[in-house]
C-alpha positions as CSV (number, residue, x, y, z in Angstrom):
1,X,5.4,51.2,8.2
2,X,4.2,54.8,8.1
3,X,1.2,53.7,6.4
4,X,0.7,50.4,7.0
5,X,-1.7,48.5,4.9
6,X,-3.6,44.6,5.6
7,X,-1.1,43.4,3.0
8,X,2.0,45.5,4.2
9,X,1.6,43.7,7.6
10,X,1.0,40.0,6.4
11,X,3.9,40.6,4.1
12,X,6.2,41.8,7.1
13,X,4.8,38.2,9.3
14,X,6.5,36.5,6.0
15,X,9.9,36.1,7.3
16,X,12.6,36.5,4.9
17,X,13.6,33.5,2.4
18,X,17.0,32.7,4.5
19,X,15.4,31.7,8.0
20,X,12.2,30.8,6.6
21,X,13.7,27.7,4.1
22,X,15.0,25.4,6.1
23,X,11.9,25.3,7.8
24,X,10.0,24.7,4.4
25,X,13.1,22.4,3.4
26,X,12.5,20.3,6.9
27,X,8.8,20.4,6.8
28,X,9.0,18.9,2.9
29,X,11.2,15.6,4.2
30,X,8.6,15.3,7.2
31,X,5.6,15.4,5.1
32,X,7.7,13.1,2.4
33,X,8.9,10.9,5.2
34,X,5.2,10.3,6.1
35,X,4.5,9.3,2.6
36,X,7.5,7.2,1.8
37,X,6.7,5.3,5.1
38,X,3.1,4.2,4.7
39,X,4.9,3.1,0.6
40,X,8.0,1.1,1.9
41,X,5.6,-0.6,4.5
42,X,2.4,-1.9,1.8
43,X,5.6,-2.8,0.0
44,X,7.4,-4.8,2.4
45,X,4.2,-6.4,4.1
46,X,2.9,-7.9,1.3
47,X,6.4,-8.8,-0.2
48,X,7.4,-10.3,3.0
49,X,3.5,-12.7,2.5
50,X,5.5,-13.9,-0.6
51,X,8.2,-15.6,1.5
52,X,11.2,-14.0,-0.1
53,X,14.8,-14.9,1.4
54,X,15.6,-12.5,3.8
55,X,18.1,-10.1,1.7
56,X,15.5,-8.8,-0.4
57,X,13.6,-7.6,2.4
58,X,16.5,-5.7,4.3
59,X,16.8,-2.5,2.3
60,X,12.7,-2.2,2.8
61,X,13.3,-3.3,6.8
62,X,15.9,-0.3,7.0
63,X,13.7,2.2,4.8
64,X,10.8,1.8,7.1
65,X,13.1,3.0,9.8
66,X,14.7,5.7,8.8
67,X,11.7,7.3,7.6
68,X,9.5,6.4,10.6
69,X,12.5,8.2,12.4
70,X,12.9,11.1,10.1
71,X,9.0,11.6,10.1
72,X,9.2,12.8,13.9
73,X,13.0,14.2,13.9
74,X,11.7,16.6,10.5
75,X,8.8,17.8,12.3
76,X,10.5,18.4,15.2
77,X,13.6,20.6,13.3
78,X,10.8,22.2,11.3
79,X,8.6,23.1,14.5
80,X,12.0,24.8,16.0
81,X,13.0,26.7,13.2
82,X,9.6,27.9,11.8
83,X,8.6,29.1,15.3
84,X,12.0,30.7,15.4
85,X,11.3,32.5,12.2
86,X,8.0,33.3,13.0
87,X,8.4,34.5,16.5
88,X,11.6,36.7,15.3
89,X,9.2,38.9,12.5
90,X,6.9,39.1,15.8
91,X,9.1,40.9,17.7
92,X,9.6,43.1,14.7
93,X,6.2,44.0,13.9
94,X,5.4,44.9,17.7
95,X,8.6,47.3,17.5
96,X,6.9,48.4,14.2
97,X,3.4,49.0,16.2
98,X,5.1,50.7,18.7
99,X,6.9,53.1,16.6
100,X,3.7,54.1,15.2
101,X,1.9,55.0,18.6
102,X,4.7,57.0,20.2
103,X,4.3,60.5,18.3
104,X,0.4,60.3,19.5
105,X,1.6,59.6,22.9
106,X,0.3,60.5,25.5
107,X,-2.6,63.3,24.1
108,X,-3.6,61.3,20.9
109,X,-4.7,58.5,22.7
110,X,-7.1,60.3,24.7
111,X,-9.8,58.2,23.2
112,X,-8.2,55.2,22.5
113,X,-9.5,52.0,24.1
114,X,-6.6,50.6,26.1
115,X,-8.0,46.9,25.9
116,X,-8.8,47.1,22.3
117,X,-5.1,48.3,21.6
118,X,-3.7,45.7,24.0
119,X,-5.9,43.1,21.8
120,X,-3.8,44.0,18.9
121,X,-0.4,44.9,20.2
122,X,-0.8,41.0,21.7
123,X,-3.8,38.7,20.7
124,X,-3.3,40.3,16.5
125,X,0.0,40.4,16.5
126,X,0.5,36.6,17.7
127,X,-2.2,35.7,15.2
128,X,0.4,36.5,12.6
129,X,2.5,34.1,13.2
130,X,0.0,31.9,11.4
131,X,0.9,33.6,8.4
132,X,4.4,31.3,8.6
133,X,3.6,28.4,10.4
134,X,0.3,28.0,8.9
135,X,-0.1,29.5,5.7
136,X,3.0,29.4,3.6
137,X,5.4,27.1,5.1
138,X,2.6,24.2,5.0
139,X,0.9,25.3,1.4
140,X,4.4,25.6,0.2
141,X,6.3,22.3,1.7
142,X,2.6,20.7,0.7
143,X,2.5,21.0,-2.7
144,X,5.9,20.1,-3.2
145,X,5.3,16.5,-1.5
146,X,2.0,16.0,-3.3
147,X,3.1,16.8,-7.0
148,X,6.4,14.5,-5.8
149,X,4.0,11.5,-4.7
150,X,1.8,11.6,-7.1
151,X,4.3,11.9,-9.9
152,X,5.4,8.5,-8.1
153,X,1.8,6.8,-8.3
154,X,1.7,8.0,-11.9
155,X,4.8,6.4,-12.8
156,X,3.9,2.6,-11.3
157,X,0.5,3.1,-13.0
158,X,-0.8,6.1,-14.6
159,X,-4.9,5.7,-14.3
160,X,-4.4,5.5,-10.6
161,X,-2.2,8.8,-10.5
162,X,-4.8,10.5,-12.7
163,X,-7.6,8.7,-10.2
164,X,-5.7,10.2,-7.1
165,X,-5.3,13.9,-8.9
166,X,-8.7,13.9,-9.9
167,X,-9.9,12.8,-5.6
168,X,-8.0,15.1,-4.4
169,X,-8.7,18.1,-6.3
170,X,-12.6,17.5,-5.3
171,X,-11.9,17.0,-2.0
172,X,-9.7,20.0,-0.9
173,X,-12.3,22.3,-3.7
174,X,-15.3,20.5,-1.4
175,X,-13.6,21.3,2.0
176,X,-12.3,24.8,0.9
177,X,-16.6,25.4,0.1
178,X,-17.7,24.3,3.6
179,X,-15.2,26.5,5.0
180,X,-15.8,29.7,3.3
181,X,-19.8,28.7,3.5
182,X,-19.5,27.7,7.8
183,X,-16.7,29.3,9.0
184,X,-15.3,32.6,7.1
185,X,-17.5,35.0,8.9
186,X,-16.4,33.4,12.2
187,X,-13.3,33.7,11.1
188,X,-13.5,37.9,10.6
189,X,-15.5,38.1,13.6
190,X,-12.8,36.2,15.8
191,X,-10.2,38.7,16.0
192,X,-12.6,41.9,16.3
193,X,-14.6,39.7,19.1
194,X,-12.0,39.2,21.2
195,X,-10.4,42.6,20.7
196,X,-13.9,43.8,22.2
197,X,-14.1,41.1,25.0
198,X,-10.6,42.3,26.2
199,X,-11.6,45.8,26.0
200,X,-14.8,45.9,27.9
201,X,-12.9,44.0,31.1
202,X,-10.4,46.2,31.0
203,X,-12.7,49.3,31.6
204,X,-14.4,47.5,34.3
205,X,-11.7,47.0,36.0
206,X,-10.2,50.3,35.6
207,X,-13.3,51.4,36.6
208,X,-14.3,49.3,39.3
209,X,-14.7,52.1,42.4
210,X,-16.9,54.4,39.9
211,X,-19.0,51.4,39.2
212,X,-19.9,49.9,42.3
213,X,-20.3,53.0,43.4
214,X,-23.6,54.1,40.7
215,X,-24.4,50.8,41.3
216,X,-23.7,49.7,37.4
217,X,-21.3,46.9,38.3
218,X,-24.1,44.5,37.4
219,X,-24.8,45.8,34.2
220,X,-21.0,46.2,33.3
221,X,-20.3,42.7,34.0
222,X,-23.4,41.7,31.9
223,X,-21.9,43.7,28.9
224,X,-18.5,40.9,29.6
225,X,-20.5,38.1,29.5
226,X,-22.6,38.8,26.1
227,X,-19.4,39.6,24.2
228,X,-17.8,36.1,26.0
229,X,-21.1,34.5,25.2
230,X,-20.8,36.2,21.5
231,X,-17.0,35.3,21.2
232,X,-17.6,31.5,21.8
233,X,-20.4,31.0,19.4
234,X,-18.0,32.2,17.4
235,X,-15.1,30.1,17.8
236,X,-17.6,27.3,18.0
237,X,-18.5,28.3,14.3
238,X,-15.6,28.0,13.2
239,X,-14.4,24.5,14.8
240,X,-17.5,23.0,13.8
241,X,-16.6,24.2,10.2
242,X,-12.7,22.8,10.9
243,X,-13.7,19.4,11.7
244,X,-16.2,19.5,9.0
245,X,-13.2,20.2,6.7
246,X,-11.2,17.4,8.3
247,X,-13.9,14.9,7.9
248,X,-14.7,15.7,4.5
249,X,-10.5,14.8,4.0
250,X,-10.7,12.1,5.5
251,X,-13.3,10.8,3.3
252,X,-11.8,11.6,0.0
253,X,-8.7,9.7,1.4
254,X,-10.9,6.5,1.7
255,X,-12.3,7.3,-1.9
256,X,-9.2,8.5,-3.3
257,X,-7.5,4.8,-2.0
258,X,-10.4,3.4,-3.5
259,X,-10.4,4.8,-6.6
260,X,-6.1,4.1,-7.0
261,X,-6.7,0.6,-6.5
262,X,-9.7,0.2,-8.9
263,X,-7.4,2.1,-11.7
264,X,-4.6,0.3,-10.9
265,X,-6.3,-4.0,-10.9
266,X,-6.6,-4.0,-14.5
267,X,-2.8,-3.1,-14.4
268,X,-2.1,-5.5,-11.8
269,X,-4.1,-8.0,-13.7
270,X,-2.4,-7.9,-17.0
271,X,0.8,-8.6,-14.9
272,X,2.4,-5.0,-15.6
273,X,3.1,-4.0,-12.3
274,X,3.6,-6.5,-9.0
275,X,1.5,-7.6,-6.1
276,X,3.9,-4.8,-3.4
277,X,3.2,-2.2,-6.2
278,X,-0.1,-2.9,-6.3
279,X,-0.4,-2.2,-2.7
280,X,1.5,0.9,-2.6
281,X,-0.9,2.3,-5.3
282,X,-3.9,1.0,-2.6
283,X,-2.4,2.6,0.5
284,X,-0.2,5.8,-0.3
285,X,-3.0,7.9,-1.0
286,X,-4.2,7.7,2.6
287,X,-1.1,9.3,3.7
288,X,-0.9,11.6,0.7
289,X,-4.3,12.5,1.5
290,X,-3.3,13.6,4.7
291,X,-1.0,15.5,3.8
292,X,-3.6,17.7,1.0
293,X,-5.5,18.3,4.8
294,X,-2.8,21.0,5.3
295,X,-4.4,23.0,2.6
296,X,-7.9,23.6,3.8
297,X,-6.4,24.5,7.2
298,X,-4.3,27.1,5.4
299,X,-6.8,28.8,4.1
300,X,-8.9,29.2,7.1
301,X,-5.5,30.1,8.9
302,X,-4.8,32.9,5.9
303,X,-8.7,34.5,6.3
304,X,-8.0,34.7,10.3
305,X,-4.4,35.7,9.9
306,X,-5.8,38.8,7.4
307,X,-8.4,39.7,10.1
308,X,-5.5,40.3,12.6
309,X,-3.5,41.8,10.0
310,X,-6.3,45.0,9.1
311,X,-6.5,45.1,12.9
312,X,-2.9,45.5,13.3
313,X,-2.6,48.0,10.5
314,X,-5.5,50.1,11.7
315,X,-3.7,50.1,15.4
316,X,-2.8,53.6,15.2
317,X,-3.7,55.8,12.4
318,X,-1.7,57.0,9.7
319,X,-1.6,60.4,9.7
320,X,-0.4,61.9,13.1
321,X,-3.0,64.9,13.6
322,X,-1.5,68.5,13.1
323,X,-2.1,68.8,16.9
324,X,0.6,66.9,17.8
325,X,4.5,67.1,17.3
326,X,5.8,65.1,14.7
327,X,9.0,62.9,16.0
328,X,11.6,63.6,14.1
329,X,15.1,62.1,14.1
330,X,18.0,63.7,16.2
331,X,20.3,63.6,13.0
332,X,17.9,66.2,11.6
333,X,18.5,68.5,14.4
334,X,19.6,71.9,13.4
335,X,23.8,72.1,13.6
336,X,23.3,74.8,16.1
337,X,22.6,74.9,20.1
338,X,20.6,71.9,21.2
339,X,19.6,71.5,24.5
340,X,22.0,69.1,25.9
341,X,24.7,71.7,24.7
342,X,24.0,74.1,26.9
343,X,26.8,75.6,29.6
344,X,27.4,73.7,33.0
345,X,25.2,74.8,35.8
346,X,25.4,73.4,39.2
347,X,24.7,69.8,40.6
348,X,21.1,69.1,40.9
349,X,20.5,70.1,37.3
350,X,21.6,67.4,35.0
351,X,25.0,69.4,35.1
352,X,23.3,71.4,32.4
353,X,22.4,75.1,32.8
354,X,18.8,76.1,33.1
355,X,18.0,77.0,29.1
356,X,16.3,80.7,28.9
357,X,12.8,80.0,27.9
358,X,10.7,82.4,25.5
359,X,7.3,82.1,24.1
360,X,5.5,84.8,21.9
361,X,2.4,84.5,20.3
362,X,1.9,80.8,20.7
363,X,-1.3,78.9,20.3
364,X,-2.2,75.2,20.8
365,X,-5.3,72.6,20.9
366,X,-6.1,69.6,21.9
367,X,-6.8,66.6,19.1
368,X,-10.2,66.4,18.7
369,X,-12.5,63.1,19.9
370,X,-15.3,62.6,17.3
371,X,-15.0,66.6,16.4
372,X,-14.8,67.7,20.3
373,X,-11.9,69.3,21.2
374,X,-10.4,67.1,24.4
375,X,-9.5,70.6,26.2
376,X,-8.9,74.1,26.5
377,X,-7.0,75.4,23.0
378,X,-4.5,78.5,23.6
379,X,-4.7,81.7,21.6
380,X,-1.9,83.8,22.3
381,X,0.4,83.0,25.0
382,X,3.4,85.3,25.7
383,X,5.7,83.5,28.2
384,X,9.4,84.1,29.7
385,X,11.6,81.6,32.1
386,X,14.4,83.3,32.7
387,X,17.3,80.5,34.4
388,X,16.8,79.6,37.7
389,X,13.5,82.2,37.3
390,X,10.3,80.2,39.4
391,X,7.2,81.3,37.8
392,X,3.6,81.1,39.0
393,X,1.0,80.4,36.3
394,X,-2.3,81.1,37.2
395,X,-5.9,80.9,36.1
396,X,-9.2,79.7,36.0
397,X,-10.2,75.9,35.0
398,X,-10.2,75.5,31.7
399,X,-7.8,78.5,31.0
400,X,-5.4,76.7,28.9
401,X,-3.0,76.0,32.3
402,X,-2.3,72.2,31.0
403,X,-2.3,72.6,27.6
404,X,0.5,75.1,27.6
405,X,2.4,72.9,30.1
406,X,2.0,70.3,27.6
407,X,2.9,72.6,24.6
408,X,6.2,73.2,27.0
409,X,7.3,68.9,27.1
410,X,6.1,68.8,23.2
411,X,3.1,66.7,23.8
412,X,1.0,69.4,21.8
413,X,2.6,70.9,18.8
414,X,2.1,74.8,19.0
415,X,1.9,78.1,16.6
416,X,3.7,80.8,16.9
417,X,7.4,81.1,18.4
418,X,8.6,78.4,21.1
419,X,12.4,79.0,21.8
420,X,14.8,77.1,24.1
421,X,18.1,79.5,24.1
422,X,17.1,81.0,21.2
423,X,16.1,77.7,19.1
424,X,13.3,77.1,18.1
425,X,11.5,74.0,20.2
426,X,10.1,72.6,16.8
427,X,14.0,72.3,15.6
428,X,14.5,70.1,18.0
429,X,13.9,66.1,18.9
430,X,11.0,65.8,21.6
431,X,13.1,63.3,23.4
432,X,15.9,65.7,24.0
433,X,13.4,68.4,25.1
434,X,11.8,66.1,27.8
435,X,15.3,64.9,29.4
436,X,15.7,68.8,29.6
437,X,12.2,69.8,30.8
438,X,10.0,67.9,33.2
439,X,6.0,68.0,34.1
440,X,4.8,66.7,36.8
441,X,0.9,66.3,36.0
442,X,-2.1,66.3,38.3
443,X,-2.7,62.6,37.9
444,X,0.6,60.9,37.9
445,X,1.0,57.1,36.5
446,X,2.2,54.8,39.4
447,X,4.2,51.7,38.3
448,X,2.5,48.2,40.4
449,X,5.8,47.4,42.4
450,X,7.7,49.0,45.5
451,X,8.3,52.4,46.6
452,X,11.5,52.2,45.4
453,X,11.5,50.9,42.1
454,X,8.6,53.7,41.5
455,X,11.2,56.2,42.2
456,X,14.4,54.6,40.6
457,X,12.4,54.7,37.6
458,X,13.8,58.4,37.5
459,X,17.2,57.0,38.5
460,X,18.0,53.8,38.6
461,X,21.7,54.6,40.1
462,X,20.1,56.5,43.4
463,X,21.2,54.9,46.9
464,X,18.5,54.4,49.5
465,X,19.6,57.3,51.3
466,X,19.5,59.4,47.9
467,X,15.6,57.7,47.7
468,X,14.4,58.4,51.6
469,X,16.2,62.0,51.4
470,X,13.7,63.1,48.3
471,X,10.8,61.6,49.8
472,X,12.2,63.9,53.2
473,X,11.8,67.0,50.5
474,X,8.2,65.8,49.7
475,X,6.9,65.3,53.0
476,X,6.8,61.7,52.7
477,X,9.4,60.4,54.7
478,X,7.6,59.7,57.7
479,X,4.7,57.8,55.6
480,X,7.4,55.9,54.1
481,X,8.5,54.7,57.6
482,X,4.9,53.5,58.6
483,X,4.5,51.6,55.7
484,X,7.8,49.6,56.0
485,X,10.2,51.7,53.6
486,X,10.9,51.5,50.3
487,X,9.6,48.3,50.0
488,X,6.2,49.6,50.9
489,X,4.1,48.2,47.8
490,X,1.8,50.9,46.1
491,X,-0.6,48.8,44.1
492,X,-2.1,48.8,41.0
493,X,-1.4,52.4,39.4
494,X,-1.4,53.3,42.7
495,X,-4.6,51.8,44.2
496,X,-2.7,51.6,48.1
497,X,-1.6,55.2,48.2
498,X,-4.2,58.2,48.4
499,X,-4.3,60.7,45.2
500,X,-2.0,63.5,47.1
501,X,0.8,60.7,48.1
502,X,0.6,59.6,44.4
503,X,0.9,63.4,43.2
504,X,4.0,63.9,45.6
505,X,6.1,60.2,44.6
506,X,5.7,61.8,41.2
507,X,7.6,65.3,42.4
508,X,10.4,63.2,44.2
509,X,10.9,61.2,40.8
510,X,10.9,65.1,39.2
511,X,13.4,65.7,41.5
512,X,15.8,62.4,41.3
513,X,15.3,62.6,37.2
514,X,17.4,66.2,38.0
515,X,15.1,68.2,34.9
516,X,17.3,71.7,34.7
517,X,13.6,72.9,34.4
518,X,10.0,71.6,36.3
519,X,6.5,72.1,35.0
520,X,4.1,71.5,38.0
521,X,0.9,71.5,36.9
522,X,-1.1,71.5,40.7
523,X,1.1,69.6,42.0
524,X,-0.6,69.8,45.3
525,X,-4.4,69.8,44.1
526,X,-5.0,65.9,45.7
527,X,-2.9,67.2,49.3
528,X,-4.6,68.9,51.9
529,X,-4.6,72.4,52.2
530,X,-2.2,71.8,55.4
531,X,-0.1,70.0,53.8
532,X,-0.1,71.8,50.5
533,X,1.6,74.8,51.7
534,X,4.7,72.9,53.1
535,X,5.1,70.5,50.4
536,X,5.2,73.9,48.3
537,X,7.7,75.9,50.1
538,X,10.2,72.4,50.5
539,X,9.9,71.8,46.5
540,X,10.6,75.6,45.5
541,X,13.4,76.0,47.6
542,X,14.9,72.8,46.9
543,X,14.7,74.0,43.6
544,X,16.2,77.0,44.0
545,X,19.2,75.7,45.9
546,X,19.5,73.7,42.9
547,X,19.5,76.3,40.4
548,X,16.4,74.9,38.8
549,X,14.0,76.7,36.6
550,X,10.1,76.3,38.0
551,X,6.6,77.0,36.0
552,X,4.3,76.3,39.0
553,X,0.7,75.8,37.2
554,X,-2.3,76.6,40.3
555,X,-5.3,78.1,40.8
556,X,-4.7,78.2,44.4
557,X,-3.0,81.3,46.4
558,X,0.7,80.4,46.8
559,X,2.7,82.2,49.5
560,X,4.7,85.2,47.3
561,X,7.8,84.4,49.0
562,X,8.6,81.0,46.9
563,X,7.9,82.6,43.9
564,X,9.5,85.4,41.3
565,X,6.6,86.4,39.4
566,X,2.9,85.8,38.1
567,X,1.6,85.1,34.8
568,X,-2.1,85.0,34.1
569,X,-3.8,83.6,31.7
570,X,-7.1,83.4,30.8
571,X,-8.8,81.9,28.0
572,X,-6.3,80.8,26.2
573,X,-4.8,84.4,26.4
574,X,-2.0,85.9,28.3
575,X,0.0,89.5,28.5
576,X,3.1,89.6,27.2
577,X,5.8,89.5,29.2
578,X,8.9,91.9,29.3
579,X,12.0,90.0,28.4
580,X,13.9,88.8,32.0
581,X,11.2,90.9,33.9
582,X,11.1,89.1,37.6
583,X,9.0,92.1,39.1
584,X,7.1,89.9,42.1
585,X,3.6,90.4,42.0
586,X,1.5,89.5,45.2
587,X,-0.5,86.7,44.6
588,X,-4.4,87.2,45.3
């Protein structure tokens, strides 16, 4: 869906015609068993009162039965193979949602909630299922049973078909009204409620340290409790209206009986129809009555399925901001060079070559968060990385340092010219880009598991040996040790290791992930200043024994013997830079 709409979604939780029948075909014989039993049992109870020889009673005998067993083995078939249905288009419109978000990851979601969007991608999305299970399979295999069973009553005696008709239409028009009156603001509210609950403990959570620490816990976890207190008025709103619905049913199935037996006595007293047909015409409409229930519950179902659905479809907006590259297809790929077509270089590198790097001219920003710009825009940035070339990029804060690494990996779409060997970056698909260059950001994400599966996340085919000797090139290898290994847990995006460990498991899985070319954007600006300088000098000249490419992004003095060349930049501005020039410059 590249411009998903409320309908578009509820018509994609539809599932198609071929899975979703023969749960409308089994869910038609339940409800019709239901009926047919409560029939075939007024029938044979008050025929069996007449004293009849036994034969005549065995086909009813068998008929009550069978359908008091198909009753439960229908809704059991049904339950399996709608929920099958249903749960299959789920999967599918999750893929869908996820589709969406990845060309605004990770810089166009800057501002976005991550417990409102976890609401929908989970809470929203299994609302839809309603749409099957509740809405059309029930309305659908409904209706056919009740036009069925009261076609029946109509034919034993037509005044008490018309008298059932007649009951039922007032009572499902009656229970519809209470609904939409009680319950069809609570049902809009539901979904955005509980998208906001989730929301606001997420941040408090996420947020926790910064909280206790201004002493705003209190107030934080106030904020949780109204919109709890909010969400279950709420849902209380709308059960009470529910079982307002269901009572009002269950009254007209008490009238509606009523009224089919006082149409049908002059019938039964003229001697047209039998004593068993009379009481079929007095009972059935309890259970068909039962059965019209399904349709007040499948409109409430349908306003609270559509409330999920708008959420769903305004997930992730439509229009992917200009700031932003646009995902394309690899088939659309120019037929020239691509970046996994480059010549062999040596190991450590993918087995690709380093790719020549060239920028001229190129300008980027940040998508802007209610009409703020999220960070420093580029101008004009002249850039060269020649292969194997390590490059110091420096400048003040707010320079434009991360944006351009950014720009780099295709997070940010730029102006100007961006070419990798001589193609231009916007040519290519992102994807490829990324498996050929790497950034290693100042605030790395930490998975919550082990050292090791935090690093075979870059390779999941690297030995232990391969894992302890990159931590070894990190200056982690003794911390590993202390802490038990690779199975050292690391917590909750990291919450067990400090900022400059976190920083440096993210370089060793730069280094197992073998990028022919690193972007380090201060990659040492959480280690200590003691530290920093060793962790440095290890990562460059691993990298250089490698044959690796490195843009090292600081604003700290780097020793000139790790490096080629400088580049500053400053205000979004750079000098141009001579093509292959690796003139060292001292660093200041």
């Amino acid at each position: 869906m590249s411009e998903p709409t409320t309908r578009a979604v509820l018509r994609q939780a539809v599932p198609p015609v071929r899975r979703l029948l023969p749960a409308i075909l089994l869910g038609v014989l339940s409800a019709a068993s239901s009926v047919a039993l409560l029939a075939c049992s007024a029938w044979l109870i008050v025929r069996a009162a007449e004293q009849p020889p036994i034969l005549y009673l065995s086909v009813a005998v068998v008929g009550v039965r069978a359908f008091a067993l198909g009753r439960a083995s229908f809704r059991y078939l049904e339950r399996i193979a709608g929920h099958d249905a249903s749960f299959r288009q789920l999967a599918a419109i999750r893929s869908g949602v996820y589709e969406r978000l990845l060309p605004f990851a990770p810089d166009g979601l800057a501002a976005t909630r991550r417990g409102d969007l976890l609401a929908r991608f989970v809470g929203d999305v299994d609302d839809l299922q309603m749409v099957a299970l509740r809405v059309v399979q029930p309305l659908v295999s409904a209706g056919v049973v009740l036009v069925l069973a009261i076609a029946g009553v109509w034919l034993i005696a037509p005044a008490s078909g018309a008298a059932l008709a007649g009951c039922l239409v007032v009572g499902v028009a009656a229970a519809l009204a209470l609904q939409r009156v009680a319950a069809r603001r609570a049902e809009r509210e539901l979904a955005p409620l509980r998208g906001r609950l989730q929301a606001a403990i997420v941040d408090h959570l996420q947020a926790i340290d910064v909280l206790v620490a201004f002493d705003a816990a209190d107030s934080s976890a106030r904020r949780i409790d109204e919109f709890g207190e909010r969400l279950a008025r709420t849902a209380r709103r709308r059960s009470l209206a529910a079982g307002g619905a269901a009572a009002v049913m269950a009254a007209i199935a008490g009238i509606a009986a009523a009224a089919s037996a006082a149409a049908g006595a002059p019938v039964l007293a003229d001697g047209r129809i039998t004593g068993p047909a009379f009481a079929v015409l007095a009972l059935v409409p309890l259970a068909i009555a039962e059965v019209a229930a399904a349709v007040p519950v499948a409109v409430a179902a349908a306003r609270q399925a559509g409330a999920s659905a708008r959420r769903v479809a305004e997930a992730v907006p439509a229009v992917v901001p200009p700031e932003l590259s646009a995902m394309i297809a690899a088939s659309e790929a120019p037929a020239g060079a691509t970046p996994d077509e480059m010549d062999p270089a040596a190991p450590g590198t993918g087995g690709v070559r380093p790719p020549t790097i060239r920028l001229r001219g190129v300008g980027a920003a940040w998508p802007a968060v209610n009409g703020i710009a999220a960070g420093a825009a580029l101008s004009h940035v002249d850039l060269d990385l020649a292969p194997g070339e390590r490059v110091l990029l420096r400048g003040a804060s707010g320079a434009g340092k991360t944006t351009l690494a950014h720009v780099l990996v295709r997070f940010l779409a730029g102006t100007g010219s961006y070419r990798i060997d001589g193609v231009e970056a916007a040519e290519l698909d992102p994807a490829r880009v990324r498996r050929r260059i790497g950034l290693v950001e100042q605030r790395p994400w930490i998975f919550d598991e082990d050292l090791r599966q935090n690093l075979l996340f870059a390779r999941d085919t690297a030995s232990d040996d391969e894992l302890l000797a990159v931590l070894g090139q990190v200056g982690l290898a003794d911390w590993a040790r202390e802490r038990g290994g690779l199975d050292a847990p690391v917590g909750e995006r990291g919450a067990l290791v400090s900022g400059g460990q976190a920083q440096r498991i993210a370089l060793a899985r730069a280094l197992l992930a073998e990028f022919p070319v690193l972007v380090l954007d201060e990659p040492t600006a959480n280690v200590d200043a003691a530290q920093a300088a060793a962790v440095l000098d290890e990562l460059m000249r691993a990298a250089a024994r490698d044959g690796r490419s490195v843009l090292l992004i600081s604003h700290v003095d780097v020793d000139p013997s790790i490096i080629d060349r400088v580049v500053e930049i400053d205000a979004g501005r750079t000098a141009p830079a001579a093509p292959g020039s690796r003139a060292a410059r001292p660093v200041r």
